[in-house]
C-alpha positions in Angstrom: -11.4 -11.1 -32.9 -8.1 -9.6 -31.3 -7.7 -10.8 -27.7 -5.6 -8.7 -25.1 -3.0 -11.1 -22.8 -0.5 -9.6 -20.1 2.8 -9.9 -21.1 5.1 -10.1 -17.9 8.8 -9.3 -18.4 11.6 -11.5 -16.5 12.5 -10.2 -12.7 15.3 -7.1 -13.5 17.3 -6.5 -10.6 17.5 -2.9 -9.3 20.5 -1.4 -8.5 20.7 -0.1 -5.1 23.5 -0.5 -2.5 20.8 -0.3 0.9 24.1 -2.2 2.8 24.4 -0.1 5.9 22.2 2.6 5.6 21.9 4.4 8.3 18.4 6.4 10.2 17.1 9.3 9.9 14.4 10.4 11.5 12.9 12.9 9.1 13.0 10.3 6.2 15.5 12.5 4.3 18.7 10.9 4.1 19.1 7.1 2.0 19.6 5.5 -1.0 18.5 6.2 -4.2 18.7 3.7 -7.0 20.4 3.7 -10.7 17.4 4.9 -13.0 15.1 2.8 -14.8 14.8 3.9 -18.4 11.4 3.1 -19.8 11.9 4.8 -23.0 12.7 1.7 -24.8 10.9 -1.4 -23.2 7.7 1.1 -22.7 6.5 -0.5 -19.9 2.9 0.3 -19.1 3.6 -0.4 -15.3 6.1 -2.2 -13.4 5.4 -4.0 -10.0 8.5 -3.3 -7.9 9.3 -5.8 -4.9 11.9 -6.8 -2.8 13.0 -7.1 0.8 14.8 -4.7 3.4 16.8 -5.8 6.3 17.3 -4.4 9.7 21.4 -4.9 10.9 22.8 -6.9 14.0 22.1 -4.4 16.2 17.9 -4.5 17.6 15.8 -1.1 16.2 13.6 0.5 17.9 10.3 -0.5 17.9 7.6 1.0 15.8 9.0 2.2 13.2 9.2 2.9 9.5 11.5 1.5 6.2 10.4 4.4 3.4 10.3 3.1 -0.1 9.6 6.2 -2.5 9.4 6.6 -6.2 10.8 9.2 -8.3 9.4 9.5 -12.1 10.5 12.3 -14.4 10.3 13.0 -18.0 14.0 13.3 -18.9 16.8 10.9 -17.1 18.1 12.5 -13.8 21.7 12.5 -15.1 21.2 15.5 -17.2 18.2 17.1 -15.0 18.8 16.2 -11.2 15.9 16.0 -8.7 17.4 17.5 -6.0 20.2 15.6 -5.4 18.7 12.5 -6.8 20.4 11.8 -10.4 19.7 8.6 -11.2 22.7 7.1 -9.8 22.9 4.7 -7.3 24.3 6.4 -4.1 23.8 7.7 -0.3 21.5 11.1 -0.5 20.6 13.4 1.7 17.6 15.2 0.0 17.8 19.2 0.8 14.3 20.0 1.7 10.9 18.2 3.0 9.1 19.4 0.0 11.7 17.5 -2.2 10.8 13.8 -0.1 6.9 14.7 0.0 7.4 15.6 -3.7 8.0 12.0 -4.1 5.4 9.1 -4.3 5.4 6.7 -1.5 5.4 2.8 -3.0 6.2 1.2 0.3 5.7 2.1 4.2 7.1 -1.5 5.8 6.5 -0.5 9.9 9.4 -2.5 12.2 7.1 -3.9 15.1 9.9 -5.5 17.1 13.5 -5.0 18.0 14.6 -8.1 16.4 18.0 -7.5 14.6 19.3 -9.4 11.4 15.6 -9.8 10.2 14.2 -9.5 6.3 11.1 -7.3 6.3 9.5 -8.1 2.4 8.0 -5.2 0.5 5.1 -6.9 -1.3 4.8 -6.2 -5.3 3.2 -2.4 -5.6 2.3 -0.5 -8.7 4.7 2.8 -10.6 2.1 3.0 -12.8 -0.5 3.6 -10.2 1.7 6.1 -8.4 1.4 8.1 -10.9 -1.9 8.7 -12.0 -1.9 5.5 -14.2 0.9 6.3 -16.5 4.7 5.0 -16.6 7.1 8.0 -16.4 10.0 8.0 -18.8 12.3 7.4 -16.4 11.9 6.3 -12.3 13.6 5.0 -9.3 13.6 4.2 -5.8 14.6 6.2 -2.8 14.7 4.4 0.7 15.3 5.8 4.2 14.1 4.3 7.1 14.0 5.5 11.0 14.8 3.0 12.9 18.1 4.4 15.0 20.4 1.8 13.6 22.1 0.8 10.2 20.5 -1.5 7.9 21.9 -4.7 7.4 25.6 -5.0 6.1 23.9 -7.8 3.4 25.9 -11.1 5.1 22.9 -12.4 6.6 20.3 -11.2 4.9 19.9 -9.5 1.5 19.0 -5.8 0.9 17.5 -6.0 -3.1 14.9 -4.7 -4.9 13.6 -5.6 -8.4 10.4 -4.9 -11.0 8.6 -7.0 -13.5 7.2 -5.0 -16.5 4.3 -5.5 -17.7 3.3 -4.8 -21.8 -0.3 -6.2 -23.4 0.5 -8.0 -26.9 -2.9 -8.7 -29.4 -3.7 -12.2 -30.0 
């Protein structure tokens, strides 16, 4: 009798410079990350998790650090969302329609105005994002709006990373 078991991948840093980031209050301007090809490993999801932090200087109160997900069918570098290409870098996207196009993984909300402090973004789903089914290719986009630039990274890390997740027969 064939037995199904999760097979867990080792923690695979993303790439994403989130050091100094600054607000924007319509979520459109951030970070987007280096793609994630999933052409090869086939992935059948990925739980992405990581940890944000707000800079030396307190932000305001109530409010948001935007984690979004990207997925497309070809890589970004030769068919760019946007501006988003699949290489880590600042962005400013061009429309609304082009953020709400995107799937939100993570909504962290910053309750205090305490500066230099990691907010974690617990493990969430790609997979479930979209409909149950890994895209080809995905990545992160973060923007927060909390009226000051993120942490510089000497205190405390900025860093995202994803464990894949196959099933092998037994």
């Amino acid at each position: 009798m064939t037995t199904l078991t999760v097979n867990y991948s080792s923690n695979t840093a993303i790439t994403m410079d989130l050091a100094n980031l600054g607000s924007s209050a319509t979520f459109v301007a951030g970070r987007e990350s280096n793609h994630i090809d999933n052409t090869t490993n086939k992935f059948v999801d990925c739980l992405v998790s990581g940890q944000v932090s707000v800079g030396s200087t307190a932000p305001t109160i109530n409010t948001n650090i935007n984690v979004y997900v990207w997925g497309a069918d070809t890589s970004l570098a030769t068919t760019p969302l946007d501006v988003l290409d699949g290489v880590d870098s600042a962005e400013t996207l061009n429309n609304l329609g082009i953020r709400d196009a995107l799937r939100l993984g993570a909504s962290i909300n910053v309750p205090v105005n305490t500066t230099d402090f990691a907010y974690i973004v617990l493990p969430f789903s790609v997979a479930q994002l979209f409909g149950g089914v890994m895209p080809k290719f995905w990545g992160l986009f973060v923007t927060h709006n909390t009226g000051v630039n993120l942490r510089n990274n000497a205190v405390n890390t900025n860093s995202f990373e994803f464990v894949g997740i196959k099933y092998d027969n037994t």
